[in-house]
C-alpha positions as a Markdown table, in Angstrom:
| # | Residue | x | y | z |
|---|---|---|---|---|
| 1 | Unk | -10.9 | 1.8 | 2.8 |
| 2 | Unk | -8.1 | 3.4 | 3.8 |
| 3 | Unk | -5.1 | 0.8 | 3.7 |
| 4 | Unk | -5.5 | 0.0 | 0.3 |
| 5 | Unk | -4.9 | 2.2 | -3.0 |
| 6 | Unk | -3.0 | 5.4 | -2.0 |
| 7 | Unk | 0.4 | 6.0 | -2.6 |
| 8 | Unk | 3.2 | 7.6 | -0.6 |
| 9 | Unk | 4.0 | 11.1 | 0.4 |
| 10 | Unk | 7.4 | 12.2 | 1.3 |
| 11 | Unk | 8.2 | 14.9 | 3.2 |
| 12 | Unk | 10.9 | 16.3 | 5.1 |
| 13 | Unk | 13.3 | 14.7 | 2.7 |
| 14 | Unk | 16.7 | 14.6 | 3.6 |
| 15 | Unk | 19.0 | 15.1 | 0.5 |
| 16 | Unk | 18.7 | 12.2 | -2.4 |
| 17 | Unk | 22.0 | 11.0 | -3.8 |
| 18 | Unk | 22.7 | 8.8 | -6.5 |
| 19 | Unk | 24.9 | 7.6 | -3.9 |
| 20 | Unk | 22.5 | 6.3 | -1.7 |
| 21 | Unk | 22.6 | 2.5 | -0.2 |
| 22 | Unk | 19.1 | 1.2 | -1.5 |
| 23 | Unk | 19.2 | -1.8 | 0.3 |
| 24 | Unk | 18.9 | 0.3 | 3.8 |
| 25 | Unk | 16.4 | 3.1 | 4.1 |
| 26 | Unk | 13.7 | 3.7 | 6.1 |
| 27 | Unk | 10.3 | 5.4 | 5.4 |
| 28 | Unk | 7.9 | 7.1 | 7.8 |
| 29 | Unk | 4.7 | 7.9 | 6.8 |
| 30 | Unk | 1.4 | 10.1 | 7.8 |
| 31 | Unk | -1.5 | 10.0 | 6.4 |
| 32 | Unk | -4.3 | 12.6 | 6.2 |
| 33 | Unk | -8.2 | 13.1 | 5.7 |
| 34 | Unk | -8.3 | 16.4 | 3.5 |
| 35 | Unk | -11.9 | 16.9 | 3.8 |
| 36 | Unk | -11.4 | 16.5 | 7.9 |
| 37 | Unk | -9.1 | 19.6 | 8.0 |
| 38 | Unk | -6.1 | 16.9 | 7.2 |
| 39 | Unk | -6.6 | 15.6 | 10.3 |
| 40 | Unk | -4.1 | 12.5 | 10.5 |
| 41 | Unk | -5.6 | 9.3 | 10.4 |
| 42 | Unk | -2.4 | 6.7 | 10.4 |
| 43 | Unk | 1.0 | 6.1 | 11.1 |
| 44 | Unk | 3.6 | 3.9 | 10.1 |
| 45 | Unk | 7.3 | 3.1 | 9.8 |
| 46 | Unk | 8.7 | 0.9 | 7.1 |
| 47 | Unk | 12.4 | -0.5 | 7.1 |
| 48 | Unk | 14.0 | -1.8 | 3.9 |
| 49 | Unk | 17.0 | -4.4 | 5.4 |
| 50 | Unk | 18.9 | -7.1 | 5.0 |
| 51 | Unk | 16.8 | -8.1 | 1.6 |
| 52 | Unk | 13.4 | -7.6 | 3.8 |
| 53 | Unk | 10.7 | -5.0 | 4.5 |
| 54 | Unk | 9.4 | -4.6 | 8.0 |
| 55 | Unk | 6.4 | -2.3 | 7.8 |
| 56 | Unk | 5.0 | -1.6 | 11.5 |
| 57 | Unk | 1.5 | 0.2 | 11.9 |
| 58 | Unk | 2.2 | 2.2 | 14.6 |
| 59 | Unk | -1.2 | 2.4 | 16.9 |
| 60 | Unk | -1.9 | -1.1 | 16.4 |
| 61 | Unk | 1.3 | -3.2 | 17.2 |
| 62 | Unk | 0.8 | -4.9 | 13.3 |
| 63 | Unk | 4.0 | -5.7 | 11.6 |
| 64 | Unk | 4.3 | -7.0 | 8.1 |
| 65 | Unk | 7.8 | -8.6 | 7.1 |
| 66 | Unk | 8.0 | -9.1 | 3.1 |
| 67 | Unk | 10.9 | -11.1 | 1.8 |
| 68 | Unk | 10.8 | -10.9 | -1.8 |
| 69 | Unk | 14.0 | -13.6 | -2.2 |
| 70 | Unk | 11.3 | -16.1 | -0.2 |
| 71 | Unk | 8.2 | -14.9 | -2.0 |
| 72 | Unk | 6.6 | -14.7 | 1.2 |
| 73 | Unk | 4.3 | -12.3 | 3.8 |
| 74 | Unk | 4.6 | -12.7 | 7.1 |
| 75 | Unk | 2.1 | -10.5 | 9.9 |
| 76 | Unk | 3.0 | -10.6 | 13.7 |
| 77 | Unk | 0.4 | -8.7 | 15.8 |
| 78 | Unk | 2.2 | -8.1 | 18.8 |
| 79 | Unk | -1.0 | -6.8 | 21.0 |
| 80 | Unk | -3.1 | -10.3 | 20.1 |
| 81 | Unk | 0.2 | -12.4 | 20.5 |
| 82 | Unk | -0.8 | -14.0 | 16.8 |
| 83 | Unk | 1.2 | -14.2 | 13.8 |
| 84 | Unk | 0.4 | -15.9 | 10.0 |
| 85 | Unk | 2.0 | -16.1 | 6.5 |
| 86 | Unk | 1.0 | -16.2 | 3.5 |
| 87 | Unk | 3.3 | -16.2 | -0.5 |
| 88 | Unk | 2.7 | -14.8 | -3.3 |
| 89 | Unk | 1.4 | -17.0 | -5.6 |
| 90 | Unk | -1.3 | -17.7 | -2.4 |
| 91 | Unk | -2.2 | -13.7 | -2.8 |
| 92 | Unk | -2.5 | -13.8 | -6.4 |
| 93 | Unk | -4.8 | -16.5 | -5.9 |
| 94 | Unk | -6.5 | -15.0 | -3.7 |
| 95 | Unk | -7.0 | -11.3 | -6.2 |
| 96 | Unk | -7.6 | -13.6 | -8.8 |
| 97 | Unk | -10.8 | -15.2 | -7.2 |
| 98 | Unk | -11.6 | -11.7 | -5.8 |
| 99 | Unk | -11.4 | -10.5 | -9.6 |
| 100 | Unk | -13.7 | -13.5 | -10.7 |
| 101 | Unk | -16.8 | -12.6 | -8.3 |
| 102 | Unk | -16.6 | -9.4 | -9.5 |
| 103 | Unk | -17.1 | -10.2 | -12.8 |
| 104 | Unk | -19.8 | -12.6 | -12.3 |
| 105 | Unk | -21.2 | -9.6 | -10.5 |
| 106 | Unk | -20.9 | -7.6 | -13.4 |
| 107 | Unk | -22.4 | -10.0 | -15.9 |
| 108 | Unk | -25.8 | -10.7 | -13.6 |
| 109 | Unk | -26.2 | -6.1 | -13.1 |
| 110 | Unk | -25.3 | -6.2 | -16.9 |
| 111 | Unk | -28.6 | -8.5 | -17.7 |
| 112 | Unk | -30.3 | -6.5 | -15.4 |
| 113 | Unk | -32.8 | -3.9 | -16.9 |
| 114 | Unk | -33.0 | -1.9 | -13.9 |
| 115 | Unk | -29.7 | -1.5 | -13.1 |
| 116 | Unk | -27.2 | 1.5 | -12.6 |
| 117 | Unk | -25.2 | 2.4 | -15.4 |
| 118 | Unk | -23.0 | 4.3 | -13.1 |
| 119 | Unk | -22.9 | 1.3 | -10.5 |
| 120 | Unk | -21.9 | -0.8 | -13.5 |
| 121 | Unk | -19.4 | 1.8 | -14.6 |
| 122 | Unk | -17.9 | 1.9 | -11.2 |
| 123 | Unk | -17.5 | -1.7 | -10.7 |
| 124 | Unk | -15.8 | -2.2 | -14.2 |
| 125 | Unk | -13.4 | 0.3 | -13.3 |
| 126 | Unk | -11.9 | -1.7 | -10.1 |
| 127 | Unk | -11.3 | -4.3 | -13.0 |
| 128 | Unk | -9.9 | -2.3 | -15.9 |
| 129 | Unk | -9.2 | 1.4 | -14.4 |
| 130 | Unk | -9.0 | 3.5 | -17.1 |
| 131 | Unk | -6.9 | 7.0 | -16.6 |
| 132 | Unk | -6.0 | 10.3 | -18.5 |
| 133 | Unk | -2.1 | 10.6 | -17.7 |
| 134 | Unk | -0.5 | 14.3 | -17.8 |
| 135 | Unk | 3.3 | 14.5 | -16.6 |
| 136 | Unk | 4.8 | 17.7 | -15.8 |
| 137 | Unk | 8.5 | 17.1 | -16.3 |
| 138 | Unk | 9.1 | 20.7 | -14.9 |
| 139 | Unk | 7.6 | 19.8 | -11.4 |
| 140 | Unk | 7.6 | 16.2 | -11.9 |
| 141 | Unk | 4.1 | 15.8 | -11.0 |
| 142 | Unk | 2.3 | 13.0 | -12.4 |
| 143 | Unk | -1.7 | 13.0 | -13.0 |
| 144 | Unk | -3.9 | 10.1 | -13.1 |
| 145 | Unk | -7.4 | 11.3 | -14.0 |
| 146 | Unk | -10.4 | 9.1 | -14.5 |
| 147 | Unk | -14.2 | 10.0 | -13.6 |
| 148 | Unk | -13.8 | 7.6 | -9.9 |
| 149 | Unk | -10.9 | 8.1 | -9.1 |
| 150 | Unk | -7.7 | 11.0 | -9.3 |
| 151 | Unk | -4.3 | 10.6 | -8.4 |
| 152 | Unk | -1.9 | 13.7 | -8.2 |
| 153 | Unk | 1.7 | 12.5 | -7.5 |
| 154 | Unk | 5.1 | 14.8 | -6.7 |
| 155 | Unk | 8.1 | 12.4 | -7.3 |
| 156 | Unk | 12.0 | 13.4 | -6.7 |
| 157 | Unk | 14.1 | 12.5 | -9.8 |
| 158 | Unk | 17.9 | 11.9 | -9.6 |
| 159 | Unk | 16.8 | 8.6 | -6.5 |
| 160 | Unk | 19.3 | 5.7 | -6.9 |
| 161 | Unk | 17.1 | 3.5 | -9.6 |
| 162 | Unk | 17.6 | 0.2 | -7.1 |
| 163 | Unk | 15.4 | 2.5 | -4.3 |
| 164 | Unk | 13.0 | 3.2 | -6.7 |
| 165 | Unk | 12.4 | 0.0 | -7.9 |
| 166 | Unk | 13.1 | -1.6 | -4.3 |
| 167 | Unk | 10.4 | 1.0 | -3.1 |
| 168 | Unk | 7.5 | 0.1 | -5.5 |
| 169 | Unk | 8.0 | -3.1 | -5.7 |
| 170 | Unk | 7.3 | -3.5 | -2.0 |
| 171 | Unk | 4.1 | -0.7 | -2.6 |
| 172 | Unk | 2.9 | -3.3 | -5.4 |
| 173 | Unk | 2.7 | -6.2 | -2.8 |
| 174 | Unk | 1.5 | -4.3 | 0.4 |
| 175 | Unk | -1.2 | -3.5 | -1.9 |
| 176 | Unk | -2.1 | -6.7 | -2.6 |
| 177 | Unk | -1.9 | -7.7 | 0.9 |
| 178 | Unk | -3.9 | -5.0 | 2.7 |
| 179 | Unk | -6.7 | -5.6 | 0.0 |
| 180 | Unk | -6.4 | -9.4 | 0.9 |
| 181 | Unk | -6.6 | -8.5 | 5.0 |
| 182 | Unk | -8.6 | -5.7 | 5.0 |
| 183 | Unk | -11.6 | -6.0 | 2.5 |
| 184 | Unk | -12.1 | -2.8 | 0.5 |
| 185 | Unk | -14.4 | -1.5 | -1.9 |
| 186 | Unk | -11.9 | -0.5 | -4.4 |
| 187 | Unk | -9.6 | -3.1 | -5.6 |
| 188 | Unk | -5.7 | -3.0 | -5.7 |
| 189 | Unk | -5.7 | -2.5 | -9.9 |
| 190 | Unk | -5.7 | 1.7 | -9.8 |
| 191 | Unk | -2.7 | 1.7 | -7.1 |
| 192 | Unk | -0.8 | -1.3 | -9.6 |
| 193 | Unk | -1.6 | 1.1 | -12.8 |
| 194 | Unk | -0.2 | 4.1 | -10.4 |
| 195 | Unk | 2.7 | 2.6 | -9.5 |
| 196 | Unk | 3.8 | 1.5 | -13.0 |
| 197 | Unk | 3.7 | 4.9 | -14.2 |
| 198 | Unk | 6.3 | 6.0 | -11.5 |
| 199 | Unk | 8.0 | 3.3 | -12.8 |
| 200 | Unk | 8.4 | 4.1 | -15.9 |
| 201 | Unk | 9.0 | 7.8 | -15.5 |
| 202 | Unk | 11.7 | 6.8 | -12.9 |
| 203 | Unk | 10.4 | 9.1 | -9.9 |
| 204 | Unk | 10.5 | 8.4 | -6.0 |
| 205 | Unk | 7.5 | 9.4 | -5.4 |
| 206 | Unk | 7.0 | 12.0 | -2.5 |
| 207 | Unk | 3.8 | 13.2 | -2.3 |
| 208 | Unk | 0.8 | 11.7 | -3.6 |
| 209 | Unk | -3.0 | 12.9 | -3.2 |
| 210 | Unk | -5.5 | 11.0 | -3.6 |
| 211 | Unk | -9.6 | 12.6 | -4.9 |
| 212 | Unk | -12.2 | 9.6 | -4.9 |
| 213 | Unk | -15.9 | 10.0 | -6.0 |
| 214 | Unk | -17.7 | 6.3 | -5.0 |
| 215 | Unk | -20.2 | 5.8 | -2.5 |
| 216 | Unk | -19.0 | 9.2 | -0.7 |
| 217 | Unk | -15.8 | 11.9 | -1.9 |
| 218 | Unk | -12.8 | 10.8 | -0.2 |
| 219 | Unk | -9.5 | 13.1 | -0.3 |
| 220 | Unk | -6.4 | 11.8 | 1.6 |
| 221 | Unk | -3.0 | 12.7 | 1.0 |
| 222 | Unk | 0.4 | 11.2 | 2.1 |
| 223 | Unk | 3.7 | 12.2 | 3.4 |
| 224 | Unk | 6.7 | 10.6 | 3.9 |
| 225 | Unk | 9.7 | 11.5 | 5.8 |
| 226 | Unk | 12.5 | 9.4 | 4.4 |
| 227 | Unk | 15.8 | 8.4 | 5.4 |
| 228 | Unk | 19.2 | 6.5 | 4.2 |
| 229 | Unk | 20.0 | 5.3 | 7.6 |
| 230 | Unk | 18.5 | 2.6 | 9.8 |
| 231 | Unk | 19.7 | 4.0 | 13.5 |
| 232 | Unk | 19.9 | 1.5 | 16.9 |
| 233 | Unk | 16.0 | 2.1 | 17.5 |
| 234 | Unk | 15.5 | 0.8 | 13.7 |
| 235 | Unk | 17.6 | -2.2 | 14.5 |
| 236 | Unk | 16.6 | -3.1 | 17.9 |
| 237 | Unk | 12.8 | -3.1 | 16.3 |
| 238 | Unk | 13.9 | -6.2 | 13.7 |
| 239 | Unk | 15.9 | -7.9 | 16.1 |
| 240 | Unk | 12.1 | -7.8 | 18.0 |
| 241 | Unk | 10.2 | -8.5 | 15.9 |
| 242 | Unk | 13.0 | -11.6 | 14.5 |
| 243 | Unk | 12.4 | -12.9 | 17.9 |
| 244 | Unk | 8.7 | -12.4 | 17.8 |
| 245 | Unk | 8.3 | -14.3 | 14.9 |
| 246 | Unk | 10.4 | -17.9 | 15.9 |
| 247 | Unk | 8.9 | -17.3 | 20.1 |
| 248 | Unk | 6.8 | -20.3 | 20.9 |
| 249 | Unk | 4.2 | -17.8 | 22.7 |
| 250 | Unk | 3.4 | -16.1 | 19.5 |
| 251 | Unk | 0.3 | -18.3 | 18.0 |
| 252 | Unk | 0.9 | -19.4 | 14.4 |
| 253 | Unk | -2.9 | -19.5 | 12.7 |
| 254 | Unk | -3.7 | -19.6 | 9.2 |
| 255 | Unk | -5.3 | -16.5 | 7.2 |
| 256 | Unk | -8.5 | -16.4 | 7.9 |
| 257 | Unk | -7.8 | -17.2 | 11.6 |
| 258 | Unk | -5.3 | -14.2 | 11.7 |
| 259 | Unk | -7.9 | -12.2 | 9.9 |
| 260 | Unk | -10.8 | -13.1 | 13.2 |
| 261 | Unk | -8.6 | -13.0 | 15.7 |
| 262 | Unk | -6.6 | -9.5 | 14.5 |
| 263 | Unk | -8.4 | -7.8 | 11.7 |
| 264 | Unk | -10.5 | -4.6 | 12.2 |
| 265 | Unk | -11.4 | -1.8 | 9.8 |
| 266 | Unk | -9.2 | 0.3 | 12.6 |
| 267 | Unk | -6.2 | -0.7 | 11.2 |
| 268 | Unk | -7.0 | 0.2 | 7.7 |
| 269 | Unk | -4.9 | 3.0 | 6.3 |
| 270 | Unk | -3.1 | 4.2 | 3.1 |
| 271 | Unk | 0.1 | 3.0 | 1.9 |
């Protein structure tokens, strides 16, 4: 459940300018379980370069390489020797039938006498989440409140507006694809409806906490420490992983294969 609907935290921020190179940055994250004494419970570095993302789970040898320009995911898991791929239009396929079940699932507890209002309440909110919004434009804190589910976000205005975008754009389609690769209980559609609303109040966001109330209170919050500069560790990492990805000994398999032979709930974390 973790890997799926939280957004970023920044911290330790080194200086924003409107100066910045968006095409270059690099984003490390930690993520931690509030009601576990914020006890960390992932790790990740994600590099923005050369028009791709390289997003690298750190415990778990899992890389994801998005290439927007291609429309196209690509996972290598280093520790299995696998890798797969999948495009976009493939992943919205894939939410859309997602989407469909659930509805159906709907429709047969709605012509159910005995059924739980609150169950059915819950699952029409992965659907259609539905949130109070409250912006603070001293703080820039931004507040998504809704019975299920409450995100509290601290962006950092003045952030070059390509980052911004470059940023949540690639948020919007790791989303996507963890939900795909990890099956959650929650879908993707309250960390979408999240991120528009940075979008449109043109924050980079660095910190975000997030309160859930479903089959047990989750609180996990997110911190980033973000930088302008890829440095010779950054770079040797792609050139890896380049190599990883056109090496004969690394096993192409489809999806689902990839998902068997690589998959656990271990690797699940925020984003």
């Amino acid at each position: 459940m973790l890997r799926v609907f939280l957004g970023v935290v920044v911290a330790g921020l080194c200086t924003l300018t409107t100066t910045c190179v968006a095409q270059e940055f690099r984003v490390y994250t930690t993520v931690y379980d509030v009601n576990a004494g914020n006890q960390p419970v992932s790790r990740s570095l994600t590099l923005w370069h050369a028009g791709k993302i390289y997003d690298l789970i750190l415990s778990h040898g899992e890389v994801t390489i998005l290439e927007p320009s291609q429309r196209r995911c690509s996972i290598i898991n280093s520790d299995k020797g696998v890798r797969t791929s999948v495009d976009f239009d493939e992943l919205k396929h894939l939410l859309e039938v997602a989407e469909e079940r659930l509805s159906q699932q709907i429709q047969m507890l709605e012509s159910k006498p005995n059924s739980s209002k609150d169950f059915v309440n819950h699952l029409r909110f992965q659907l259609h989440p539905q949130f109070t919004k409250q912006y603070d434009a001293q703080q820039h804190r931004l507040f998504l409140d809704s019975k299920p589910l409450t995100y509290e976000v601290r962006g950092e205005e003045g952030v070059q507006p390509e980052a911004v975008e470059a940023y949540l754009n690639y948020a919007d389609w790791a989303c996507r694809l963890n939900f795909v690769l990890h099956p959650q209980p929650v879908f993707p559609t309250a960390r979408l409806e999240l991120n528009q609303q940075i979008r449109k109040l043109k924050l980079f966001p660095v910190e975000v906490q997030l309160r859930a109330k479903f089959d047990k209170p989750l609180q996990l919050k997110a911190k980033h420490e973000l930088s302008w500069n890829l440095d010779a560790n950054d770079r040797s990492k792609i050139q890896h992983w380049e190599s990883l990805m056109k090496d004969i000994k690394t096993q192409p398999l489809t999806l689902p294969e990839y998902q068997r032979a690589a998959i656990s709930q271990t690797t699940a974390r925020v984003r």
